[in-house]
C-alpha positions in Angstrom: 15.5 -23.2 10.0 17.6 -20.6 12.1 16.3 -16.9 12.9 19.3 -15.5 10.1 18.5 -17.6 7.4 15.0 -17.5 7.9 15.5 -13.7 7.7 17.5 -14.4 5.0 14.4 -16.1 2.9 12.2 -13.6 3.8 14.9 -10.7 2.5 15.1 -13.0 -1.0 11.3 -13.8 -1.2 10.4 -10.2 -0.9 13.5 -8.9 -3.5 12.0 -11.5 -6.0 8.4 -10.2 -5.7 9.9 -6.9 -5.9 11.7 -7.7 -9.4 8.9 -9.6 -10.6 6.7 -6.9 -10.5 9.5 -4.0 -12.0 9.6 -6.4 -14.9 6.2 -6.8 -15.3 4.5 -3.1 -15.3 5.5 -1.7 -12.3 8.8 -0.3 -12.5 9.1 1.9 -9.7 8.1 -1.3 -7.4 11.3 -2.0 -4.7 10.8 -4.2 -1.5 9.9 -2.5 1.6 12.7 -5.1 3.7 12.5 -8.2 5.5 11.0 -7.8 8.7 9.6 -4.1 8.4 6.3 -3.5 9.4 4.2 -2.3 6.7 3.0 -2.8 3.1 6.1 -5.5 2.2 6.6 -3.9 -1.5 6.6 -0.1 -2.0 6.0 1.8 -5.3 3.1 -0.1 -6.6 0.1 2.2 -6.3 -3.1 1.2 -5.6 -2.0 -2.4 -4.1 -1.0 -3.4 -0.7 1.2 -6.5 -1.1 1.7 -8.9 1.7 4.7 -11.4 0.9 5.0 -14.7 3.0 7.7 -16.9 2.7 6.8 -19.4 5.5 5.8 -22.9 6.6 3.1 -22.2 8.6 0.0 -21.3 6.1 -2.2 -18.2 8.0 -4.1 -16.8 4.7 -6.7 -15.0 7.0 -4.6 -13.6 9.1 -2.2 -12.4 6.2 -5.3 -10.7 4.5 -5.9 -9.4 7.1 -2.2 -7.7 7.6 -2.6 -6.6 4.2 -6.1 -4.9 4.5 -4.9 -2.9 7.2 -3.1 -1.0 4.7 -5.0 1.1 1.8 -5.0 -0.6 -1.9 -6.5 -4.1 -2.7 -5.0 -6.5 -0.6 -3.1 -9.6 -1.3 -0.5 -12.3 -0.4 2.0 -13.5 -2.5 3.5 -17.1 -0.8 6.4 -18.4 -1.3 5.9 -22.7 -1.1 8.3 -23.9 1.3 11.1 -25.6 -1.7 10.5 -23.3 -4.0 13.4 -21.7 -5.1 13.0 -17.8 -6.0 13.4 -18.3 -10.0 9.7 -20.1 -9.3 8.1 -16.4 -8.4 6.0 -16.4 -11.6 4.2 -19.7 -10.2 3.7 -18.7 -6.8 0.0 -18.7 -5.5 -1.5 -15.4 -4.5 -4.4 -15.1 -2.3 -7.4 -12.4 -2.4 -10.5 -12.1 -0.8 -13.6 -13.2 -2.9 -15.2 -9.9 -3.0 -12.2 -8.3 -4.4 -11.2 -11.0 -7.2 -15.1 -11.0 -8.4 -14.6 -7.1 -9.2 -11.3 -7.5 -10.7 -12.8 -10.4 -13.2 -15.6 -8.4 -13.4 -13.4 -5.1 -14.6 -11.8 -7.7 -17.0 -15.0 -8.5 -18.6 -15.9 -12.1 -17.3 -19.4 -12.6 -16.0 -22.3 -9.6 -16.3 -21.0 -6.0 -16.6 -20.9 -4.0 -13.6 
């Protein structure tokens, strides 16, 4: 894949995450832009949104991108073939510690 349309994917991965989340709660959410350093989608509070759309697979390291920034970290991927109407099935990685509070929050397992 060339530099541009590479660029180009990671423009369109990030403006779908974007969308998904207006659409879903989270109306003021707009993408930060494709190769900016930073939280990768702006005006969700509270969340610091890492969006890959890549072959390689670095979760670590993403997470780690992400939790440099405040708000509970994540990474949204994009699979390599998948087209951007797909967005609602693309896998999202947290840390352990962080999804085990969330499910906790949400009333699964003992109350905190």
């Amino acid at each position: 894949m060339s530099v541009t349309s590479s660029k180009k994917r990671g423009a369109a991965t990030q403006m779908a995450v974007a969308d998904y989340f207006v659409h879903h709660g989270w109306p003021h959410a707009t993408d930060a832009g494709a190769g900016r350093g930073g939280v990768d989608i702006l005006g969700v509070p509270g969340l610091s949104i890492e969006v890959k759309g890549r072959r390689d697979f670095s979760p670590s390291a993403w997470l780690r991108e992400a939790r440099t920034r405040p708000g509970l970290p994540m990474v949204v991927h994009r699979p390599y073939g998948s087209g951007v109407n797909a967005v609602p099935d693309w896998p999202v990685t947290l840390r352990l510690c962080d999804l085990v509070v969330l499910l906790r929050d949400a009333g699964y397992g003992d109350p905190r």
